[in-house]
N, C-alpha and C positions, 0 to 999 in steps of 0.2 A: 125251728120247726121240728117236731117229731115226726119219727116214719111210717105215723097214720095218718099226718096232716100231709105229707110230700104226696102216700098214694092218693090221697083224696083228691089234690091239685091235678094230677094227672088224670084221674077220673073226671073232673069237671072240664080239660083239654078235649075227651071224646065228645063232648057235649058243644064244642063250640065251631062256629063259619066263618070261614076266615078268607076274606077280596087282598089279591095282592094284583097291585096295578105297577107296572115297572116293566123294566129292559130285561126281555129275554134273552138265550143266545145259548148254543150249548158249548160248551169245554171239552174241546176234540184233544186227546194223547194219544200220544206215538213214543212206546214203551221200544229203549232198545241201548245199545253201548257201544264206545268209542273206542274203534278197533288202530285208527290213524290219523294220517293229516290229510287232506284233500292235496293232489298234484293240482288240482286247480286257482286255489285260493288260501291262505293262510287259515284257514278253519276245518275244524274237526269231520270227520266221516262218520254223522253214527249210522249203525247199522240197525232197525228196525225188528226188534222182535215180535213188537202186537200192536194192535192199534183199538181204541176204545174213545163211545163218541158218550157223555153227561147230560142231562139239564142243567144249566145254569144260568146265572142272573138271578130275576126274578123266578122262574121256572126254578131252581134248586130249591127257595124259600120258599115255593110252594110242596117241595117232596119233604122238606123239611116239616112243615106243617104237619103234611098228612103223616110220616114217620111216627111224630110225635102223638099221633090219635086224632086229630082235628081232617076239619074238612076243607080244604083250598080251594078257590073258586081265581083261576090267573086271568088276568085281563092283559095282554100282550098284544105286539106284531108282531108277525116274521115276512119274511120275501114271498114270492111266487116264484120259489126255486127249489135243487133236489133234496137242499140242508132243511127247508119246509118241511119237507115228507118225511126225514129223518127225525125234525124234534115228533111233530106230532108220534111220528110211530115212538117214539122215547116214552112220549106223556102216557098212551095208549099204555103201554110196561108197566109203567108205576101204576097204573091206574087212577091218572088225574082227570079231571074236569077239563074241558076244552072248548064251552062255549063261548069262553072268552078272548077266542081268538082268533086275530085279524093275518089275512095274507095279504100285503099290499105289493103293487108291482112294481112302485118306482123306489125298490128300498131291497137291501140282501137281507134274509137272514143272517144273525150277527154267529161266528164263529171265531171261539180262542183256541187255538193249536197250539198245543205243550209238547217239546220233544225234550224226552228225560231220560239221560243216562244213567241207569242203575237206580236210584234214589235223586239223582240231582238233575236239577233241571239247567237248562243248558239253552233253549229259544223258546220265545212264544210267537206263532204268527196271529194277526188278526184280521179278521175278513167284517168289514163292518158300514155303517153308515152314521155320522153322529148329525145330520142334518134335521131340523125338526118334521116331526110328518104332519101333511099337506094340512087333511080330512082331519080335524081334530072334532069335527059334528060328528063323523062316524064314529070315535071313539066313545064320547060322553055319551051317546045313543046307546051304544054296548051298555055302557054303565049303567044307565036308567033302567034297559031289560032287566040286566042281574041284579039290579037294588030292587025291581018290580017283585022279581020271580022269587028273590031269595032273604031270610031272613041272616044277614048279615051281622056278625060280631064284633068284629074289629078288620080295619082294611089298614093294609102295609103299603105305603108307598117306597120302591125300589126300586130307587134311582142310578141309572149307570151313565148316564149322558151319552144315548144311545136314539135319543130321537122323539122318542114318547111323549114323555111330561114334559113336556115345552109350558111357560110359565105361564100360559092363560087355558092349558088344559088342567094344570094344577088347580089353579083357583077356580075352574067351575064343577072340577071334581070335586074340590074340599068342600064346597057349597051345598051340592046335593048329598053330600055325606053327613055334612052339620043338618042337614033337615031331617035326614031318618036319626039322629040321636046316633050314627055309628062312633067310637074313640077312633082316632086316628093315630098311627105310628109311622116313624118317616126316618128311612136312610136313603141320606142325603149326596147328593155331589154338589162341586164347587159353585154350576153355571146357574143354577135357578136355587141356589143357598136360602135364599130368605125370600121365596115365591110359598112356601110352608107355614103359613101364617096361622095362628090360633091353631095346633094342633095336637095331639094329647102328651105325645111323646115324642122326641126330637133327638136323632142316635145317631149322629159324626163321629168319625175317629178323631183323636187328636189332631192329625196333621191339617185333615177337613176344615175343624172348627178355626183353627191359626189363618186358615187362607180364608177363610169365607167371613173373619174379623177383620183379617189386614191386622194383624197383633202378631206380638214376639213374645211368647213364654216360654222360661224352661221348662220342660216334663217335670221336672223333678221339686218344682216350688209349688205344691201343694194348694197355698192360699191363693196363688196369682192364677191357678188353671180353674179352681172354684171361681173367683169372681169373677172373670171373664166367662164361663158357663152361668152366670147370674145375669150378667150383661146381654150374652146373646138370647136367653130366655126372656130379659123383658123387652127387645126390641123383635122376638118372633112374637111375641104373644101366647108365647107355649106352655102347658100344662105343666112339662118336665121337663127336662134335657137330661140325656145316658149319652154318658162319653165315654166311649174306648181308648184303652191307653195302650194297645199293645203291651209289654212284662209291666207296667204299673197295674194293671190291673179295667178298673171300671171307676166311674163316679157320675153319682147321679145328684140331681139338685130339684126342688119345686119351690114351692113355699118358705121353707126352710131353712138352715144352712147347709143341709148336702151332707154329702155320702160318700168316704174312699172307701176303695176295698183292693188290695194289691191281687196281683194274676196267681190263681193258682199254680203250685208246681206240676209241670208236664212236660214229657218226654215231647217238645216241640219238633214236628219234622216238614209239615207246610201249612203257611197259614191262610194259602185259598180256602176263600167259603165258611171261615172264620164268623166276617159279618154278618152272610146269611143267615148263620144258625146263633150269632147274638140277638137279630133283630124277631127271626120265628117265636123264640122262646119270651123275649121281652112281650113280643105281639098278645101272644096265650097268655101270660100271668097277668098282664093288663086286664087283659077281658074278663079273666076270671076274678079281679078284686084282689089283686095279691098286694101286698105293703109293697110299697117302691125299694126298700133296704132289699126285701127277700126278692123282689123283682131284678133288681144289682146283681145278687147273687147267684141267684139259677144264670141267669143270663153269661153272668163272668164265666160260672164253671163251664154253661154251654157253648161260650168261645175256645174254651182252654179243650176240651176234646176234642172238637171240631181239626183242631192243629196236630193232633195225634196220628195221624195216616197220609198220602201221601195225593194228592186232588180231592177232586171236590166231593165231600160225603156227607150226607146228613145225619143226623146224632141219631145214637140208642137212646130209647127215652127208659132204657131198662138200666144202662151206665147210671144216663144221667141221674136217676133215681140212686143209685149206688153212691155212688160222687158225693150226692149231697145229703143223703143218710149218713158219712161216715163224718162230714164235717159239721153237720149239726151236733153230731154224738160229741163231737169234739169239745163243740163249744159248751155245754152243759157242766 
């Protein structure tokens, strides 16, 4: 790609709508450092300098989006409680869309607490519920408004096993999605792995796709992680499969034989939120028509900065532009 075609991509990004249906939850830190030992227990004392609350889950992939130029539209739950008041005021900030969200009462808001010494992280607590929820008519109902009201691009299903997409909300999601003609993009977890049936694009990490086979591959045998992403492709019925390899890189497969592309070099420091911002950018170059090679690519670079800073951040789409100007200039 030359660097009229990358800006043009990113021009066609402000042009697109983008449904992300998944597990909310925000990413609470507690910024501080380890002055002793506790007289009470064998465990460290840190001492608390600041404290900062995120969007995350599905919520970050939608900041993600908009970061990037596009428009997010989150379909979520949260609780009827004070961490409620704090996402929406979160969303309210960034300036998201929020008609896609439900407060239910028998359910928390989900919260990850990070306590990080200096640069290093050191506990996470989690405040959460992984039960399915009840009302999944009241969910699909949301979804028919916002498919009514909205002309929709591409919808990201972002899965945390958090309660949501319980596996007969997926499938009457996917259904009225295949009726408006929307692509679909899917990161996925273990419990509802293959409840994602016929859908455009299909984006597990390595470890994901091993457990959700029941297979032993090494990382590192090239051919055996190919054909097994051929495998799981023809028994979802899926368009594609983009597989994350954490330092290998990316590999995507359709029709084809597939695609590696090793991890770019980066000053690695944490790889929260990594996914998010693989799956945001996969989501946009889909929509936009992008070749699935170049789709690999943006998307790889856009994991590898994502890992540059230290929680959860959503990308410069002005980096990312940089990023992959210098490495296209490369390859010429």
């Amino acid at each position: 790609m030359k660097a009229t075609e990358i800006k043009e991509l990113f021009r066609r990004f402000r042009n697109l709508k983008v449904l992300i249906i998944g597990d909310s939850m925000i990413d609470a830190y507690m910024w501080g450092h380890i002055e002793r030992m506790s007289p009470e227990a064998p465990v460290p004392v840190v001492r608390i300098d600041r404290q900062e609350k995120k969007l995350g889950g599905a919520a970050n992939v939608a900041r993600n989006i908009r970061r990037l130029g596009a428009y997010p539209i989150l379909l979520s739950a949260l609780g009827q409680d004070e961490q409620a008041r704090s996402f929406l005021d979160l969303m309210q900030k960034e300036h998201l869309n929020t008609e896609g969200l439900l407060e239910l009462s028998d359910r928390p808001t989900t919260v990850k607490t990070r306590v990080i010494n200096g640069k290093e992280h050191v506990l996470r607590v989690d405040e959460e519920s992984q039960e399915d929820i009840e009302d999944g008519d009241q969910v699909i109902q949301l979804l028919k408004n916002i498919l009514d009201e909205h002309h929709i691009d591409v919808a990201i299903f972002q899965d945390y096993n958090k309660g949501l997409l319980s596996s007969d909300l997926i499938e009457r999601s996917i259904a009225l999605l295949r009726e408006k003609g929307i692509p679909m993009v899917v990161d996925p977890k273990k419990k509802n792995f293959f409840a994602y049936r016929g859908v455009d694009l299909f984006k597990p990490n390595f470890k994901e796709m091993l457990e959700g086979m029941q297979v032993v591959v090494e990382s590192s045998d090239d051919s055996a992680v190919l054909q097994t992403m051929k495998e799981l492709r023809s028994q979802l019925g899926a368009a594609a499969i983009l597989l994350t390899r954490s330092e290998r890189g990316v590999a995507i497969i359709d029709e084809s034989d597939g695609f590696l592309q090793d991890a770019f070099e980066r000053n690695i420091v944490d790889v929260s939120g990594a996914g998010d911002s693989v799956i945001s950018v996969a989501a946009l170059a889909l929509a936009a028509g992008m070749d699935l090679r170049e789709l690999a690519t943006i998307s790889n670079m856009a994991g590898g900065l994502a890992c540059e800073e230290v929680g959860v951040h959503p990308i410069s789409p002005e980096r990312l532009s940089e990023e992959l100007e210098k490495f296209y200039q490369l390859q010429e």
